[in-house]
C-alpha positions as CSV (number, residue, x, y, z in Angstrom):
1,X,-53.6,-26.6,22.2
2,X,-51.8,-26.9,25.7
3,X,-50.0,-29.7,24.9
4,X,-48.4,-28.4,21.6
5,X,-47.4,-25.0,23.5
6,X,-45.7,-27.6,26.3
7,X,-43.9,-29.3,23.3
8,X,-42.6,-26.5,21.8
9,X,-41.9,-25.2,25.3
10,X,-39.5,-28.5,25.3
11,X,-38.2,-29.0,22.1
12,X,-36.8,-24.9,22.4
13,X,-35.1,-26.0,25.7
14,X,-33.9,-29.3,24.5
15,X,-32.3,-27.5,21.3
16,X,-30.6,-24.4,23.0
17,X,-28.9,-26.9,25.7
18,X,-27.0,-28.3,22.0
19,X,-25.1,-25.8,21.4
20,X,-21.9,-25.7,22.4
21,X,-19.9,-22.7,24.7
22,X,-18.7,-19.8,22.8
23,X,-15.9,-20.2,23.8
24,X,-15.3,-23.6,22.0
25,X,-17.0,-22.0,18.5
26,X,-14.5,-19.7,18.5
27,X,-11.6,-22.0,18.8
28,X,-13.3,-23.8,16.1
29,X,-13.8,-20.8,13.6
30,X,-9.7,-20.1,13.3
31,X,-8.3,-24.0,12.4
32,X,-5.8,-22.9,10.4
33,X,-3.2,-20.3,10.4
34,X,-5.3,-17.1,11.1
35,X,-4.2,-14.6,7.9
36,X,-6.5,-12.4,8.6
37,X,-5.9,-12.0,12.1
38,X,-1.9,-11.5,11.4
39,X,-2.8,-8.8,8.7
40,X,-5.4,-6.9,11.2
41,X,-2.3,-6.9,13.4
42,X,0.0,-5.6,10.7
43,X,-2.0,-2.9,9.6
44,X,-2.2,-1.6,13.2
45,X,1.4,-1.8,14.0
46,X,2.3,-0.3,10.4
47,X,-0.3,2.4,10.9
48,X,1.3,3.6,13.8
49,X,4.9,3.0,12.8
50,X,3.9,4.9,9.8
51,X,6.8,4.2,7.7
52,X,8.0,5.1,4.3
53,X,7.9,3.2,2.0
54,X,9.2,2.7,-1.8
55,X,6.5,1.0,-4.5
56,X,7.2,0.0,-7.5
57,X,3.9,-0.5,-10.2
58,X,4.4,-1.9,-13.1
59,X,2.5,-3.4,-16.1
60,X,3.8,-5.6,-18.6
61,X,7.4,-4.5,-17.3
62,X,6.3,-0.6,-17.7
63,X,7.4,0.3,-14.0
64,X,6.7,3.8,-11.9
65,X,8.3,4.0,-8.6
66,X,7.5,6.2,-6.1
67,X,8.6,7.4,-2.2
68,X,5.3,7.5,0.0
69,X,3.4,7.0,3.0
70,X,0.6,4.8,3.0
71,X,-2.7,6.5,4.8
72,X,-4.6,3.5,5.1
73,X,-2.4,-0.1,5.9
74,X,-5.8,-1.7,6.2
75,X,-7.2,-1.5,3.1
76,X,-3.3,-2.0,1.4
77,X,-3.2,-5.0,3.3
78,X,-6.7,-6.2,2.4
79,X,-5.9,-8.2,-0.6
80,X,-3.7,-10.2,2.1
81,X,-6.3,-10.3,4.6
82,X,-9.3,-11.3,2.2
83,X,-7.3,-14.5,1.6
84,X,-7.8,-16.4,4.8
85,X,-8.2,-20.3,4.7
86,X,-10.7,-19.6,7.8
87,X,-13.6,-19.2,6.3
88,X,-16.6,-21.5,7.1
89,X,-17.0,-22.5,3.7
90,X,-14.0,-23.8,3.3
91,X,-14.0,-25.6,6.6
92,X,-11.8,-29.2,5.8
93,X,-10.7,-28.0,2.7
94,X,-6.8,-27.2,3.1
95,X,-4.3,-29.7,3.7
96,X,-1.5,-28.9,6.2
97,X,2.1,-30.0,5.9
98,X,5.1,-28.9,7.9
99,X,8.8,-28.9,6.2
100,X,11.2,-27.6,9.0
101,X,9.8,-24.0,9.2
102,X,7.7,-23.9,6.8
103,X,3.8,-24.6,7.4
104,X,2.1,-24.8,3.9
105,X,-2.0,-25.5,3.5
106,X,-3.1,-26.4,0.0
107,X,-6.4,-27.3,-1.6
108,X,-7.3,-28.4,-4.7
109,X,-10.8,-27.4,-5.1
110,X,-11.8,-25.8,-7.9
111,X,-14.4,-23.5,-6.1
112,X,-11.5,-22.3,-3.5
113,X,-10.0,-19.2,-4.9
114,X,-7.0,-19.5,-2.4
115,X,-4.9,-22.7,-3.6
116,X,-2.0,-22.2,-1.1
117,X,-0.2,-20.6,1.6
118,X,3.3,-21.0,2.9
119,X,3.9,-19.7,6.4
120,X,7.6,-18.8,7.0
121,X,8.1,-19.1,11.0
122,X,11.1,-18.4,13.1
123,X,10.6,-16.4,16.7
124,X,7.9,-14.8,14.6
125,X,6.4,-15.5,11.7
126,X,9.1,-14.6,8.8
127,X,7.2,-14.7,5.0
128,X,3.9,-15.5,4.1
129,X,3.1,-16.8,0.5
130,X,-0.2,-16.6,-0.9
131,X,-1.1,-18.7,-4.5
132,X,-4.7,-17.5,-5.8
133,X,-6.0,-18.4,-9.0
134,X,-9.1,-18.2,-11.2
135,X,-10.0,-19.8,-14.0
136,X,-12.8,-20.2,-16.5
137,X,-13.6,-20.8,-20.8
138,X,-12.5,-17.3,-21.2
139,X,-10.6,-16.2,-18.2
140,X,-7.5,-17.1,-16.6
141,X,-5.2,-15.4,-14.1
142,X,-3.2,-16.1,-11.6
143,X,-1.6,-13.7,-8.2
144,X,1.1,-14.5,-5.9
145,X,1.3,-12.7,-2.9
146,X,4.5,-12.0,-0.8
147,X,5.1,-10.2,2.7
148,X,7.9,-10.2,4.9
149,X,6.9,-7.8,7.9
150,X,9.2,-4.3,7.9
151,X,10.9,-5.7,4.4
152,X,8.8,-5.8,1.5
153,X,5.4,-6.9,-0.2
154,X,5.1,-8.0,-3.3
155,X,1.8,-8.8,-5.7
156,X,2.5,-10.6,-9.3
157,X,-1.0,-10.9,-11.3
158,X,-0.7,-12.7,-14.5
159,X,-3.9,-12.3,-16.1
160,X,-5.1,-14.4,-19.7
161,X,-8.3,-13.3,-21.4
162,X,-8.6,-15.5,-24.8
163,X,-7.5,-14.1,-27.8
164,X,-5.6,-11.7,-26.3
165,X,-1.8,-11.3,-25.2
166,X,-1.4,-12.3,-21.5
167,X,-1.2,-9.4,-19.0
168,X,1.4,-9.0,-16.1
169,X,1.1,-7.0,-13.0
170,X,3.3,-5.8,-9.9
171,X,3.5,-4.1,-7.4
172,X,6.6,-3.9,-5.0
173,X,6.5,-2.3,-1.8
174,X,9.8,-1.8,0.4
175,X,9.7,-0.8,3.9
């Protein structure tokens, strides 16, 4: 009994001194550009800024445009955010390319939501591009995100459920 209690003893010690700094796993975690980090930002700057702003929603070219305030930049921006290539998961996944100022990641696994992303830099980063896309027998659709900081945003949906007409959304928000 002694001796299984000294070998567990061991084996514990031997298996925490593995592991590796914290600060090293957190370098690890963000590989690629860090979207979510950048929209966390955003929000916070925006939500203090508190602008106003001018969106535009329309379906199937039906548009409504409106002068507001947004109350919450967080959750506007989440559909940004939820798009980062950093997740675990997807660890290996993305290629990167460069071409001049442009970094773009791009996958082509068909269990990766996110298919690309096209960072814009300059002094700071200028446009970010987001491609998502879904597909299955009866579903299809397909969103392109946009966002230039203090210009605009801009979400395109283009939805396809068989035997019925596609649908197209947007929504256009001007700083």
């Amino acid at each position: 009994m002694n001796r299984n209690i000294y070998f567990l003893i061991i084996f514990t010690f031997l298996l925490s001194a593995c592991g590796t700094k914290p600060s090293e796993n957190i370098q690890n975690e963000i590989s690629q550009f860090d979207l979510k980090g950048f929209f966390d930002k955003e929000a916070s700057r925006l939500q203090a800024k508190n602008p106003t702003v001018t969106k535009t929603v329309s379906i199937n070219g039906e548009a409504e445009t409106k002068n507001l305030t947004i109350e919450e930049w967080k959750k506007e921006l989440e559909i940004f955010s939820s798009a980062d290539i950093n997740k675990a998961d997807w660890k290996g996944e993305f290629k990167k390319s460069v071409e001049g100022n442009k970094e773009i990641y791009t996958t082509n696994n068909p269990k990766i939501l996110v298919k690309k992303l096209v960072i814009i830099n300059g002094e700071k980063t200028k446009e970010i591009e987001v491609v998502i896309s879904k597909q299955n027998l009866v579903y299809a659709s397909s969103d392109t995100l946009k966002y230039i900081p203090d210009s605009l945003y801009e979400i395109k949906k283009v939805q396809k459920i068989k035997l019925l007409d596609p649908r197209k959304y947007l929504i256009r928000v001007e700083f």
